[in-house]
C-alpha positions in Angstrom: -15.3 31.1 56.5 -17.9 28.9 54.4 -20.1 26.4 56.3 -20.6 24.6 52.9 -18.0 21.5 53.0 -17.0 20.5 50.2 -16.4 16.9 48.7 -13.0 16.5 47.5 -12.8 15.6 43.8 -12.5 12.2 42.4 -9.7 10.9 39.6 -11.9 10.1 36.7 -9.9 6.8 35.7 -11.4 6.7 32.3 -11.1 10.2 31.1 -8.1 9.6 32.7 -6.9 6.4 30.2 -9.0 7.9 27.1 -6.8 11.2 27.4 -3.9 9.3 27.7 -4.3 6.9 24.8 -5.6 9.5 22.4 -2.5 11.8 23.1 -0.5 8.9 22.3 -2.1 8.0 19.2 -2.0 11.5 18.0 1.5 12.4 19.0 2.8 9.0 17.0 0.6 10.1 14.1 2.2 14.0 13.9 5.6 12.6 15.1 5.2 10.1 12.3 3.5 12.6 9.4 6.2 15.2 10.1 8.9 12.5 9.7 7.8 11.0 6.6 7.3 14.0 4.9 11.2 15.2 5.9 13.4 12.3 5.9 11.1 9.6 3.9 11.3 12.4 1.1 14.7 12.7 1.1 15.5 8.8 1.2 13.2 8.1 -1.8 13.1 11.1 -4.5 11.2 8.9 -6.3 8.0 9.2 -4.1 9.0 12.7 -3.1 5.4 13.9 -3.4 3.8 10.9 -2.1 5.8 11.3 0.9 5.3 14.6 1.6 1.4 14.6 0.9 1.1 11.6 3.3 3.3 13.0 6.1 1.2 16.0 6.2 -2.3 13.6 6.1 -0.5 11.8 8.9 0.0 15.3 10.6 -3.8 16.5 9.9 -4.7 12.8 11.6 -3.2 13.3 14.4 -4.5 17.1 14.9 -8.1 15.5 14.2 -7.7 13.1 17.1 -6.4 15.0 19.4 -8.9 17.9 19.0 -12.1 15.1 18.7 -10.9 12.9 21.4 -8.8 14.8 23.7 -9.7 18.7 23.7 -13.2 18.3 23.6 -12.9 16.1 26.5 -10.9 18.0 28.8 -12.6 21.2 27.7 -16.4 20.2 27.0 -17.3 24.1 27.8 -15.6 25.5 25.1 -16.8 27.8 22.2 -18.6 24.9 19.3 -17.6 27.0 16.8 -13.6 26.9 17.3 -13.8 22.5 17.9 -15.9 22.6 15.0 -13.4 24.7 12.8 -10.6 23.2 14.0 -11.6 19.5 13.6 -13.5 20.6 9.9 -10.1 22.0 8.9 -8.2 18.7 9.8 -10.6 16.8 8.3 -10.3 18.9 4.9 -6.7 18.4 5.0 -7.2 14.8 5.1 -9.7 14.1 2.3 -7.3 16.2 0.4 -4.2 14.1 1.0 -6.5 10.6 0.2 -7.4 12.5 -2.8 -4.1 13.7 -3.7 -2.8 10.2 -3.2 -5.3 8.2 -5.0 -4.4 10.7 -7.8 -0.9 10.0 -7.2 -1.6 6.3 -7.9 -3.9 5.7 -10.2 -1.9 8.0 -12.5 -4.1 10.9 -12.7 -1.6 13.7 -11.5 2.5 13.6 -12.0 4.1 16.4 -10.5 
């Protein structure tokens, strides 16, 4: 048996509240990407590409917060090089959809 007592471990109430708020934001932001790019392109065929371009920037969002403000929190030993790629990827995915959009509207691109 150890002689060495240990402390026992404290809640972190702000990690705690930050982990909790992000999760939220990022689950209504997939939640909400994945359903506007299903059911928003069926009820308007008009904006069928719009829909489904920014359900899948909402998607790519949410990914990007959750992996900048929830993994790296809870995991702030973890390899740079897989946070980085994963959070670089997101981020590419969004730029695309703003461009894709702002091509979509300005009349640049009709699919």
């Amino acid at each position: 048996m150890s002689s060495v007592a240990t402390k026992p471990l404290r809640a972190n109430h702000r990690l705690i509240v930050r982990v909790v708020l992000a999760t939220s934001w990022a689950l209504v932001m997939g939640i909400g990407g994945v359903w506007a790019a299903v059911e928003w392109s069926v009820r308007f065929p008009d904006s069928r590409t719009a829909c489904i371009v920014g359900g899948l920037m909402s998607l790519a969002i949410g990914e990007l917060v959750f992996a900048a403000l929830v993994a790296d929190r809870l995991f702030p030993r973890a390899n740079p090089w897989i946070s980085w790629t994963v959070q670089g990827l997101a981020g590419l995915a969004m730029c695309a959809g703003v461009i894709i959009l702002a091509m979509l509207g300005g009349g640049l691109w009709t699919p």
